[in-house]
N, CA, C, O and CB atoms as a CASP TS submission, in Angstrom:
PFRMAT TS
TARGET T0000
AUTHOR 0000-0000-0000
METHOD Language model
MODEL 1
PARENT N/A
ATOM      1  N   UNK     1      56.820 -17.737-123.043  1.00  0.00           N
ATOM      2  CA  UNK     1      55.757 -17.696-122.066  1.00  0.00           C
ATOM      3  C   UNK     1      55.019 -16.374-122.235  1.00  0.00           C
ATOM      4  O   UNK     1      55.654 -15.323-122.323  1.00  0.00           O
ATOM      5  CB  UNK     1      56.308 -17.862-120.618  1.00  0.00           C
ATOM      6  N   UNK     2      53.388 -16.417-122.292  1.00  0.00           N
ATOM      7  CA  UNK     2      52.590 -15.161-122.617  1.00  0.00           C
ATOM      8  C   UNK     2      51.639 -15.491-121.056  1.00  0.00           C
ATOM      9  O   UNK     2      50.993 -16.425-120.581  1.00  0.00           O
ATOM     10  CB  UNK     2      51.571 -15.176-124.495  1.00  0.00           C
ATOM     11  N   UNK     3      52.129 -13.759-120.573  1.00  0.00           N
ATOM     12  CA  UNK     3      51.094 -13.993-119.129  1.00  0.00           C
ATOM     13  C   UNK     3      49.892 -12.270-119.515  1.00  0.00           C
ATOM     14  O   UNK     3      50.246 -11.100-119.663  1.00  0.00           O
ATOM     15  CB  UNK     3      52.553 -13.815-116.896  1.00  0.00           C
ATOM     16  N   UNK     4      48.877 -12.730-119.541  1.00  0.00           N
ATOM     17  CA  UNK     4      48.021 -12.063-120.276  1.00  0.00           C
ATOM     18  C   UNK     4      47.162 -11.750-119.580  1.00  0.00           C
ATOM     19  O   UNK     4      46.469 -12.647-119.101  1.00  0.00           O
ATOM     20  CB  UNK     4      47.595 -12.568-121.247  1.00  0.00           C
ATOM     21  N   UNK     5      46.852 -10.242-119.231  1.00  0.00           N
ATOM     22  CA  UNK     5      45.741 -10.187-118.497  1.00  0.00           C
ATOM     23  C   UNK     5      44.482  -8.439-118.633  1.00  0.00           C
ATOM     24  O   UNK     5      44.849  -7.307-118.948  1.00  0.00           O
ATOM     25  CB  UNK     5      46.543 -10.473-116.915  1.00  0.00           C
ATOM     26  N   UNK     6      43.155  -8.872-118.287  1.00  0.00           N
ATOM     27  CA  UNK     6      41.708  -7.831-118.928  1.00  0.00           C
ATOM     28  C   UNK     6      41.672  -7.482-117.423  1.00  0.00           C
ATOM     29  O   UNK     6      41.475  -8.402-116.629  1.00  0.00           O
ATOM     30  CB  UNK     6      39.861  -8.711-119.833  1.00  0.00           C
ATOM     31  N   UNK     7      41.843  -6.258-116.986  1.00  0.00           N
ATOM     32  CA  UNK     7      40.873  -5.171-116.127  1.00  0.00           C
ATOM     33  C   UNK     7      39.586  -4.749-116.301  1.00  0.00           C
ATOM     34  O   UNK     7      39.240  -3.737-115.692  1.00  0.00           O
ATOM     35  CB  UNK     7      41.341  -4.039-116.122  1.00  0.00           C
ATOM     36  N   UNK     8      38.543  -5.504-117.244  1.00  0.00           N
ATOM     37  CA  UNK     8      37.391  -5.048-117.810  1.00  0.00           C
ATOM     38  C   UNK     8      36.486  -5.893-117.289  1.00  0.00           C
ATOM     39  O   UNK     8      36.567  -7.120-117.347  1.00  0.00           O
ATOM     40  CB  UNK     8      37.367  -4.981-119.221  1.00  0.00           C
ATOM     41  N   UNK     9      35.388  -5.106-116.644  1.00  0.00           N
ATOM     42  CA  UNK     9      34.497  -5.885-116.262  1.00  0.00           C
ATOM     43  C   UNK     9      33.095  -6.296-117.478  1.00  0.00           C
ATOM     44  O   UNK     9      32.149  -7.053-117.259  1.00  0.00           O
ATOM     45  CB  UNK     9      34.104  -5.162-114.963  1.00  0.00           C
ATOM     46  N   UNK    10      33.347  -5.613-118.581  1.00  0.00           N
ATOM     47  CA  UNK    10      33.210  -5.565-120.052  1.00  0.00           C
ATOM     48  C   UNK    10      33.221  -7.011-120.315  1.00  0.00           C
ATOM     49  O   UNK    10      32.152  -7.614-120.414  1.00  0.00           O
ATOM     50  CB  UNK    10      34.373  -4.727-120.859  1.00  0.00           C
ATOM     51  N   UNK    11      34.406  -7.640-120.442  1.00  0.00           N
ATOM     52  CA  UNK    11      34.837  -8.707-120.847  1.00  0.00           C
ATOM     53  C   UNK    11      34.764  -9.955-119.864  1.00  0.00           C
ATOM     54  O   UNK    11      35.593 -10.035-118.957  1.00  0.00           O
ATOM     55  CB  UNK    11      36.027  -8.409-121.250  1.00  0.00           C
ATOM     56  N   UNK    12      33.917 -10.799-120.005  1.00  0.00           N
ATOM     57  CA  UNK    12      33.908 -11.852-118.912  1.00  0.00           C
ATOM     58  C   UNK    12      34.851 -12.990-119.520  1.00  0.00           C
ATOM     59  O   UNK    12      35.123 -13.017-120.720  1.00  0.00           O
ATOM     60  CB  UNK    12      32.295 -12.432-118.547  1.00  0.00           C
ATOM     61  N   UNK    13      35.283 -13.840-118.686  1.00  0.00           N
ATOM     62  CA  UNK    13      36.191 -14.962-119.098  1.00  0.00           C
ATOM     63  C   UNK    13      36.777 -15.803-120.482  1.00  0.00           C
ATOM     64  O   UNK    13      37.863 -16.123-120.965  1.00  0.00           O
ATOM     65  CB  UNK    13      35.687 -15.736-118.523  1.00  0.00           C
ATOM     66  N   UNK    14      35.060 -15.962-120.835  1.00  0.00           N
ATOM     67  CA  UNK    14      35.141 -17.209-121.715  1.00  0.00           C
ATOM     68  C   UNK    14      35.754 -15.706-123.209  1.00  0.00           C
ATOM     69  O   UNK    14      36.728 -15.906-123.935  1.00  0.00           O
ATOM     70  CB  UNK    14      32.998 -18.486-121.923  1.00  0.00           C
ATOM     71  N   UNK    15      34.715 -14.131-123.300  1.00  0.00           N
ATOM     72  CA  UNK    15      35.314 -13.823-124.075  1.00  0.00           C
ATOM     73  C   UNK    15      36.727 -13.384-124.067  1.00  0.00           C
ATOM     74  O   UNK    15      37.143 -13.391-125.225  1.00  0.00           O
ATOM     75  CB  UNK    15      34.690 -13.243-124.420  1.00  0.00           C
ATOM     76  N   UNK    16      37.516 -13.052-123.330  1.00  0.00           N
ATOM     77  CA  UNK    16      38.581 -12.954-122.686  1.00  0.00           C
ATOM     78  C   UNK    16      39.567 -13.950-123.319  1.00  0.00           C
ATOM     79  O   UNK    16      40.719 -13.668-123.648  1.00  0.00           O
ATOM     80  CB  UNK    16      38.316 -13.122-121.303  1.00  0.00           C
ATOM     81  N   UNK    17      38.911 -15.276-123.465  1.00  0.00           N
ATOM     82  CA  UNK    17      39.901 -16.379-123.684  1.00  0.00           C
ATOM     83  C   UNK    17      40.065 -16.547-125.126  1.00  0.00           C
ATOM     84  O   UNK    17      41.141 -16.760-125.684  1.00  0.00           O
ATOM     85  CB  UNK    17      39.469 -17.725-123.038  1.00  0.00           C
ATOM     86  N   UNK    18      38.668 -16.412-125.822  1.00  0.00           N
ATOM     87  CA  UNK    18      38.107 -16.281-127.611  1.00  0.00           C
ATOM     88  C   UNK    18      39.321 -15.113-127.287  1.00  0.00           C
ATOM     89  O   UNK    18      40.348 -15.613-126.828  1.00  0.00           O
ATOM     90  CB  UNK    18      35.890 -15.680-128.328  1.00  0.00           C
ATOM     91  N   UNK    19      39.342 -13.693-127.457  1.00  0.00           N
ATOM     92  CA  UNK    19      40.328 -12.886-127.670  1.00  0.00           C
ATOM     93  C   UNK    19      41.240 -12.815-127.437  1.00  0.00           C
ATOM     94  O   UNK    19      41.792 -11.722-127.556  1.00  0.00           O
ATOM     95  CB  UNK    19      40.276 -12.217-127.529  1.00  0.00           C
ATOM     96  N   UNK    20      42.140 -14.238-126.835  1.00  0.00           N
ATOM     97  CA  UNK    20      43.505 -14.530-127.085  1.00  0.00           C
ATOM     98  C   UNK    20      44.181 -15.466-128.010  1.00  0.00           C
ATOM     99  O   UNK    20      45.285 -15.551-128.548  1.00  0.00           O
ATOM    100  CB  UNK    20      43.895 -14.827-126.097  1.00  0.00           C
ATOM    101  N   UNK    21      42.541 -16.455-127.967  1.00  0.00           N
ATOM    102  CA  UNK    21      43.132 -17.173-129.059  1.00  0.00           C
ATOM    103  C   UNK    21      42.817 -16.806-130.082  1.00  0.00           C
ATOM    104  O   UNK    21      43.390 -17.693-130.714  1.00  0.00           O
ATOM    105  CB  UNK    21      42.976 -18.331-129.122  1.00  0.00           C
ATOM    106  N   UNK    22      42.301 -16.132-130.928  1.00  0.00           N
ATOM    107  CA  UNK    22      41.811 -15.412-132.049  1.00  0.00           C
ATOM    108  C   UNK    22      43.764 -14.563-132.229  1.00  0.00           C
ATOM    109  O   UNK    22      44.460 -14.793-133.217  1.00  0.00           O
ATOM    110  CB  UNK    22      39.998 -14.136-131.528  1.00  0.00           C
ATOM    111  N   UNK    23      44.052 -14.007-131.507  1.00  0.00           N
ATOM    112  CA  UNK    23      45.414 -13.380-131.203  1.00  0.00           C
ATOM    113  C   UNK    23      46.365 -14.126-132.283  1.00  0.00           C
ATOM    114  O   UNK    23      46.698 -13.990-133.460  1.00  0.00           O
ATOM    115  CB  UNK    23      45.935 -13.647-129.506  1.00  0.00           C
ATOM    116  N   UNK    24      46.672 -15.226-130.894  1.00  0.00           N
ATOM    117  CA  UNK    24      47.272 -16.316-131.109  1.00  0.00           C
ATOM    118  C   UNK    24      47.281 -17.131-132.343  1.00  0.00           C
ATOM    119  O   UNK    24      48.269 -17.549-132.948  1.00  0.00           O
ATOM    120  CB  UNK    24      46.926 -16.925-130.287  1.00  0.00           C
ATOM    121  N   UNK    25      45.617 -17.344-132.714  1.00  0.00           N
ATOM    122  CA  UNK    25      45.841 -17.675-134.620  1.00  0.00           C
ATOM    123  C   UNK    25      46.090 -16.856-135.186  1.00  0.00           C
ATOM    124  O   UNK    25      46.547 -17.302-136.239  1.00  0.00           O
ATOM    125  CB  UNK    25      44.815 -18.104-135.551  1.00  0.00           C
ATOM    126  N   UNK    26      46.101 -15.690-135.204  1.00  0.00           N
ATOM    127  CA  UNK    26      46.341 -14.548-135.815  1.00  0.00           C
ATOM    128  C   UNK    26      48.202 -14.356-136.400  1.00  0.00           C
ATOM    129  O   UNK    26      48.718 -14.083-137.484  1.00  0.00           O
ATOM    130  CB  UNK    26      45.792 -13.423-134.635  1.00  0.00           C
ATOM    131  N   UNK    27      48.702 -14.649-135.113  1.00  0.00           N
ATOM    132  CA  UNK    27      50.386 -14.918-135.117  1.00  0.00           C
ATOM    133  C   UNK    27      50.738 -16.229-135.550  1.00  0.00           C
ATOM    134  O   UNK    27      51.866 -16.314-136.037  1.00  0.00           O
ATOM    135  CB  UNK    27      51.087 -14.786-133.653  1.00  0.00           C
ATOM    136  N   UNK    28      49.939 -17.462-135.488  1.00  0.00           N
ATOM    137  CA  UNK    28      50.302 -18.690-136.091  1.00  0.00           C
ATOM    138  C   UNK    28      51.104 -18.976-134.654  1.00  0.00           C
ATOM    139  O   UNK    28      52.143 -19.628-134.758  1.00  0.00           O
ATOM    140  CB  UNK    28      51.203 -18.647-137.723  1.00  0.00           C
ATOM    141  N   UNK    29      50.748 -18.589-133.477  1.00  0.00           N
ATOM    142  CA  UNK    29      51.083 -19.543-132.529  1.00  0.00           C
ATOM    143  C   UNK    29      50.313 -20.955-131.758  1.00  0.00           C
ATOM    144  O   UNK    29      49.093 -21.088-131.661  1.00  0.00           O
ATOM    145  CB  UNK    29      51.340 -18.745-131.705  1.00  0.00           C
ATOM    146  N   UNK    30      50.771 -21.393-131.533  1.00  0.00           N
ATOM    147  CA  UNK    30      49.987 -22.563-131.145  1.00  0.00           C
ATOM    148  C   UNK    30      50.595 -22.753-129.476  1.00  0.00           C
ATOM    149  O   UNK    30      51.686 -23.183-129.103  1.00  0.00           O
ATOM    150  CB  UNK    30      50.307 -24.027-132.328  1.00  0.00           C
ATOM    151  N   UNK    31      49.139 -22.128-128.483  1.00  0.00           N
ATOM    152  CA  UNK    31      49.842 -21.791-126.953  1.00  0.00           C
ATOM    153  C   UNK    31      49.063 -22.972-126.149  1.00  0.00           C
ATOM    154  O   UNK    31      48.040 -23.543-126.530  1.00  0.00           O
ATOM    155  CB  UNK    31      49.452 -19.938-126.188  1.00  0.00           C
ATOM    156  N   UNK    32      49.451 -23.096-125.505  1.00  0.00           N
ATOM    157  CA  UNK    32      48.901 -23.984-124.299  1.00  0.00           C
ATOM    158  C   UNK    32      48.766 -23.317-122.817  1.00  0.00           C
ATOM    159  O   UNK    32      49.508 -22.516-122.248  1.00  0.00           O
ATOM    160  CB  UNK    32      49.898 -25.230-124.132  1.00  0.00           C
ATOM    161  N   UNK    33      47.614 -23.903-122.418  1.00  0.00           N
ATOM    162  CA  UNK    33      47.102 -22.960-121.101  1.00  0.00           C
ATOM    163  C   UNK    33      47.790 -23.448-120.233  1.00  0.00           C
ATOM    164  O   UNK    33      47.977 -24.655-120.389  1.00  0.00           O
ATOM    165  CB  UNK    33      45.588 -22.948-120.589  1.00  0.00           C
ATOM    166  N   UNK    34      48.574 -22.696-118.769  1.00  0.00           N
ATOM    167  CA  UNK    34      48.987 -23.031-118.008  1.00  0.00           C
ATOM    168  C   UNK    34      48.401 -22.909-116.753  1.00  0.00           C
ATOM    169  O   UNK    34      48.555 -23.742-115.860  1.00  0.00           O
ATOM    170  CB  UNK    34      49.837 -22.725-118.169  1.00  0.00           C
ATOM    171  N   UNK    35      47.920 -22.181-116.682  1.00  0.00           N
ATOM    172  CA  UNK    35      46.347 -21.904-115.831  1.00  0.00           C
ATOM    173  C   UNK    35      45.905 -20.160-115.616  1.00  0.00           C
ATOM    174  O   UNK    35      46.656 -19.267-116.010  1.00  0.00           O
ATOM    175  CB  UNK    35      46.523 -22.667-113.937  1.00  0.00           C
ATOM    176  N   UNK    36      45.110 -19.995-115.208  1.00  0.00           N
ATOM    177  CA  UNK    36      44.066 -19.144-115.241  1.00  0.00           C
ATOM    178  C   UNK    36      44.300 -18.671-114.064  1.00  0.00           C
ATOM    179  O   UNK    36      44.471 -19.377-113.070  1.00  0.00           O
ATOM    180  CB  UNK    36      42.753 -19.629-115.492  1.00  0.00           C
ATOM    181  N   UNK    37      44.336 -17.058-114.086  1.00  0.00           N
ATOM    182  CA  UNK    37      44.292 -16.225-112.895  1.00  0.00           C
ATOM    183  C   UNK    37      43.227 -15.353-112.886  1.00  0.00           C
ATOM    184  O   UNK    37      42.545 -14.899-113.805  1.00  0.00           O
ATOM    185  CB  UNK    37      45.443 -15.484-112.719  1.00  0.00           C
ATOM    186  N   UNK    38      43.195 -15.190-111.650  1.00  0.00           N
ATOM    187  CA  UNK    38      41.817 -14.345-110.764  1.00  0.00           C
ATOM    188  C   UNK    38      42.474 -13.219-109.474  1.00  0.00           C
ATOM    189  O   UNK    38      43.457 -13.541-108.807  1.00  0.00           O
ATOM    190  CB  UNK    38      40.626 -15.848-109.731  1.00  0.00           C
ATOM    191  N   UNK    39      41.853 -12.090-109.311  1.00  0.00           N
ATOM    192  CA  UNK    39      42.096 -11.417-108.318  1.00  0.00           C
ATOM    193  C   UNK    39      42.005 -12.369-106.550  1.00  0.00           C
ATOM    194  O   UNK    39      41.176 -13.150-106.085  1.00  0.00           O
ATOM    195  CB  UNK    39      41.041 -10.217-108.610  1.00  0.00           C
ATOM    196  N   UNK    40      43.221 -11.821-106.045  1.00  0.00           N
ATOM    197  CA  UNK    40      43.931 -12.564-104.513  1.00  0.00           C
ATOM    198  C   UNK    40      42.680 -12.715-104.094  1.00  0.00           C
ATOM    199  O   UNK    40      41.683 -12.434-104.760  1.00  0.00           O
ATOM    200  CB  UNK    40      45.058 -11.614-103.265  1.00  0.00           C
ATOM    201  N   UNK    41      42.697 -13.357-102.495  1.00  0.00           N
ATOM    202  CA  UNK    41      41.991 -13.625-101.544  1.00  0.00           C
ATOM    203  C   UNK    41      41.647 -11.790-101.016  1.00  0.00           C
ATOM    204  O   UNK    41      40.526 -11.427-100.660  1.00  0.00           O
ATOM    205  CB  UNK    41      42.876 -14.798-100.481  1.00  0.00           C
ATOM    206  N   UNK    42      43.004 -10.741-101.084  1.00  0.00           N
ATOM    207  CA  UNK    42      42.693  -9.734-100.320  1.00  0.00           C
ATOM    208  C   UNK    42      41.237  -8.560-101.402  1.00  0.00           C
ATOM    209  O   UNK    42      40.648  -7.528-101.079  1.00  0.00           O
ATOM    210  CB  UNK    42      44.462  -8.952 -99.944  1.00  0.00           C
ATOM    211  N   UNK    43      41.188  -9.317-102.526  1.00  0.00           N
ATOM    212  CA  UNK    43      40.102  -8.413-103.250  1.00  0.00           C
ATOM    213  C   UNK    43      38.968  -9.662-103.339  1.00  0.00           C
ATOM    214  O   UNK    43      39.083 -10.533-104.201  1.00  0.00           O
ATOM    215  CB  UNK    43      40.673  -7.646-105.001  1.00  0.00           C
ATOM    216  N   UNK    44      38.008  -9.662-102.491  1.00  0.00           N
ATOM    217  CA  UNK    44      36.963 -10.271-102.890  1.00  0.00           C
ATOM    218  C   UNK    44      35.627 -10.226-103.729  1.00  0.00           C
ATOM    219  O   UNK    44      35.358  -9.159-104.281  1.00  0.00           O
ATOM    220  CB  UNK    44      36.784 -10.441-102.162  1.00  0.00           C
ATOM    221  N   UNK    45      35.146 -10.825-103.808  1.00  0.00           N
ATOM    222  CA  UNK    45      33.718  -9.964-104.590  1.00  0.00           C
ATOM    223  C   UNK    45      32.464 -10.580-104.281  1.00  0.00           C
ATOM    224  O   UNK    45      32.428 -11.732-103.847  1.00  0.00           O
ATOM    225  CB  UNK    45      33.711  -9.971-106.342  1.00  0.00           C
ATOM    226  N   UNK    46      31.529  -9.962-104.455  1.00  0.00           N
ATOM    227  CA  UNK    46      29.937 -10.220-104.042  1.00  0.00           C
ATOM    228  C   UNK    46      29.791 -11.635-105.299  1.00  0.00           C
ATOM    229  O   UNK    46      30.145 -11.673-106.478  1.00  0.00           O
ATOM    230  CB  UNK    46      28.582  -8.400-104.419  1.00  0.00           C
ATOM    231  N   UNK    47      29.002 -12.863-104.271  1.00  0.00           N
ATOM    232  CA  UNK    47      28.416 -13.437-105.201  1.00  0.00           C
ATOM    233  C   UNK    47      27.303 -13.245-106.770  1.00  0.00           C
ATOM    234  O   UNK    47      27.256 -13.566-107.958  1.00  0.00           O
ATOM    235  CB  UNK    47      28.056 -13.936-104.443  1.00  0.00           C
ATOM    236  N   UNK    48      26.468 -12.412-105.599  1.00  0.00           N
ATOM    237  CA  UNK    48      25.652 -11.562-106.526  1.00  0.00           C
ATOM    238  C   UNK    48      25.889 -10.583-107.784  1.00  0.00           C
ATOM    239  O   UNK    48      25.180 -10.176-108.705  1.00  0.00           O
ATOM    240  CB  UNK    48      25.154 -10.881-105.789  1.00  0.00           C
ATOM    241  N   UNK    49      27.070 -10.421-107.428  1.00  0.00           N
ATOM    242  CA  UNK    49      27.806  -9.231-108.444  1.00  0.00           C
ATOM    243  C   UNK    49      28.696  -9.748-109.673  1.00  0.00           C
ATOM    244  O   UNK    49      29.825  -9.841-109.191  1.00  0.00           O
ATOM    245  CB  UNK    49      28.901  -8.275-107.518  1.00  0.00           C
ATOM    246  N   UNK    50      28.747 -10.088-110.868  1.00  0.00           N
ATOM    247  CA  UNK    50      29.465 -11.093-111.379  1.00  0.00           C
ATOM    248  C   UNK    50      30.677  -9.598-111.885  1.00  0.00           C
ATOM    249  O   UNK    50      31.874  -9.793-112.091  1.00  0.00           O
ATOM    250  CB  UNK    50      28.476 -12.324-112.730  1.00  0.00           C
ATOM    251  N   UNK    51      30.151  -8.502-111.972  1.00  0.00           N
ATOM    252  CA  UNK    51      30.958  -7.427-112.618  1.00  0.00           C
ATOM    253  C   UNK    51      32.068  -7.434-111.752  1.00  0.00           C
ATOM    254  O   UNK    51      33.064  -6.791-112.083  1.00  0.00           O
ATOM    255  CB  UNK    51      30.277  -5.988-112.757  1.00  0.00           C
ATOM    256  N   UNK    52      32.048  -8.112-110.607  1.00  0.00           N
ATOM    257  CA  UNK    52      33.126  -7.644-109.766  1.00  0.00           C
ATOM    258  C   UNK    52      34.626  -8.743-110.223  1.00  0.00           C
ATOM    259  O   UNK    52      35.841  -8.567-110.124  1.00  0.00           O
ATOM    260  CB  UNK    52      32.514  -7.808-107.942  1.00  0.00           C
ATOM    261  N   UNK    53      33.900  -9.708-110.661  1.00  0.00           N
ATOM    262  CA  UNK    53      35.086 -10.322-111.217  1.00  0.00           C
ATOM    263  C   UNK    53      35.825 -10.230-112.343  1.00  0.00           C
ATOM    264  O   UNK    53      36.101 -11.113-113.155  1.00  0.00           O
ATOM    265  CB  UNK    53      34.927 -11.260-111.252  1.00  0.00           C
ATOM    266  N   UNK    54      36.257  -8.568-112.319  1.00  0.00           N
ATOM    267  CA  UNK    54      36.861  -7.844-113.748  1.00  0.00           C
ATOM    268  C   UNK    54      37.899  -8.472-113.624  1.00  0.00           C
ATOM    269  O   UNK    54      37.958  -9.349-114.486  1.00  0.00           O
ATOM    270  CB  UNK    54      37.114  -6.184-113.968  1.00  0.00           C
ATOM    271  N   UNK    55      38.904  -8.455-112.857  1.00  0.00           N
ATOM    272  CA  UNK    55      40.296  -9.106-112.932  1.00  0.00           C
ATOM    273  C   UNK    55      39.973 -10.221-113.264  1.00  0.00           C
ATOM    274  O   UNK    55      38.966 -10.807-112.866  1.00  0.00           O
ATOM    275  CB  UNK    55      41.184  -9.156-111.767  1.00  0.00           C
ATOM    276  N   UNK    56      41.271 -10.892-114.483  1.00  0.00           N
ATOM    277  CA  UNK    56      41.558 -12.233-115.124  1.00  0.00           C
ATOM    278  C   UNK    56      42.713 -12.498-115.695  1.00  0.00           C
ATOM    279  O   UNK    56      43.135 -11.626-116.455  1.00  0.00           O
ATOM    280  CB  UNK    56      40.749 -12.515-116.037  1.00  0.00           C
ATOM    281  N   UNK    57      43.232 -13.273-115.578  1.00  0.00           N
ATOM    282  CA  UNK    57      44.720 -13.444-116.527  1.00  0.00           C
ATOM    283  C   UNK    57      44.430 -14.389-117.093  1.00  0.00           C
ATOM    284  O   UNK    57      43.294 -14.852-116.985  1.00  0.00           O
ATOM    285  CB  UNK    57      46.188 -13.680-115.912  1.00  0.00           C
ATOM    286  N   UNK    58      45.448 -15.004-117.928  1.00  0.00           N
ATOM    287  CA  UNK    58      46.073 -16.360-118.654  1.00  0.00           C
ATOM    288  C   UNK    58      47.345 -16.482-118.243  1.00  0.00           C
ATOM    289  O   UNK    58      47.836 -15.496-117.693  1.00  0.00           O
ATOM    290  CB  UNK    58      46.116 -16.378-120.250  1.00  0.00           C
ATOM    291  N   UNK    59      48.154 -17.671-118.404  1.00  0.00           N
ATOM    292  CA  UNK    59      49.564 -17.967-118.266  1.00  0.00           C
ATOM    293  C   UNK    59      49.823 -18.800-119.417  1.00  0.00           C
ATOM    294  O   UNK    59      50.029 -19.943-119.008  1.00  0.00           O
ATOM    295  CB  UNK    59      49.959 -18.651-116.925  1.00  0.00           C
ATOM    296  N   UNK    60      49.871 -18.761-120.176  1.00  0.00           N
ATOM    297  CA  UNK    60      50.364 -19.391-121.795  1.00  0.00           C
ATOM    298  C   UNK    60      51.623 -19.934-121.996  1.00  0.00           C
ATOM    299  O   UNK    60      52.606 -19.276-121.657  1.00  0.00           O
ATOM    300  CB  UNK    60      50.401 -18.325-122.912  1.00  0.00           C
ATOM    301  N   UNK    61      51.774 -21.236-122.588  1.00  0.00           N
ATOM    302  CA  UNK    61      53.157 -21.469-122.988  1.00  0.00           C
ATOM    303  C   UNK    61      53.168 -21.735-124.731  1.00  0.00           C
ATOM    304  O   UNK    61      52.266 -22.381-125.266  1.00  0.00           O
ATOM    305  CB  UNK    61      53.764 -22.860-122.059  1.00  0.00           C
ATOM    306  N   UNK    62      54.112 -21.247-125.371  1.00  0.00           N
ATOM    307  CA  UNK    62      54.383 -21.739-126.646  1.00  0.00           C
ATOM    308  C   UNK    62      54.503 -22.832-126.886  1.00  0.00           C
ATOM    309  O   UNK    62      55.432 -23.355-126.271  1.00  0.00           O
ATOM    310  CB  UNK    62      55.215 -21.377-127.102  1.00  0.00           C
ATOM    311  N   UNK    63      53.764 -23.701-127.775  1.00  0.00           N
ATOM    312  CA  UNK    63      54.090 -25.047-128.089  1.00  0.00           C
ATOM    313  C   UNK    63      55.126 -24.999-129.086  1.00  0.00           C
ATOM    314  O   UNK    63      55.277 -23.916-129.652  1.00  0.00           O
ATOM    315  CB  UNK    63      52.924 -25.839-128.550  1.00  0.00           C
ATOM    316  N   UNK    64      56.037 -26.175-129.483  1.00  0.00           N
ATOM    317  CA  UNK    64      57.226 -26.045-130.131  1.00  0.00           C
ATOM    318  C   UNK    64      56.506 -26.699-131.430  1.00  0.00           C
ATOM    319  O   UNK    64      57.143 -26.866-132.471  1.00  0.00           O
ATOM    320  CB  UNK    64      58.637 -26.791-129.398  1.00  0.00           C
TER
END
């Protein structure tokens, strides 16, 4: 199990996700998404503001 996560408001999602799986071929793993994390209910963010949604994870499982 790979739980993976960007503090960068630099990096929005979709590249976030390209730079794990780029990783991931890189090692010759073959992962499967388990779902996608985002900062709690207690950190919110402005609609208007997309920078605010720096926090992101992955939850990855190894395929056999």
């Amino acid at each position: 199990m790979l739980a993976t996560f960007s503090c960068s408001n630099f990096i929005d999602e979709t590249l976030f996700s390209k730079i794990v799986l780029a990783a991931a071929r890189d090692a010759g793993a073959d992962l499967q998404l388990l779902t996608r994390l985002e900062a709690g209910p207690d950190h919110p963010t402005l609609f208007g503001h997309p920078e605010g949604r720096y926090l992101k994870g992955l939850m990855l499982i190894k395929k056999d």
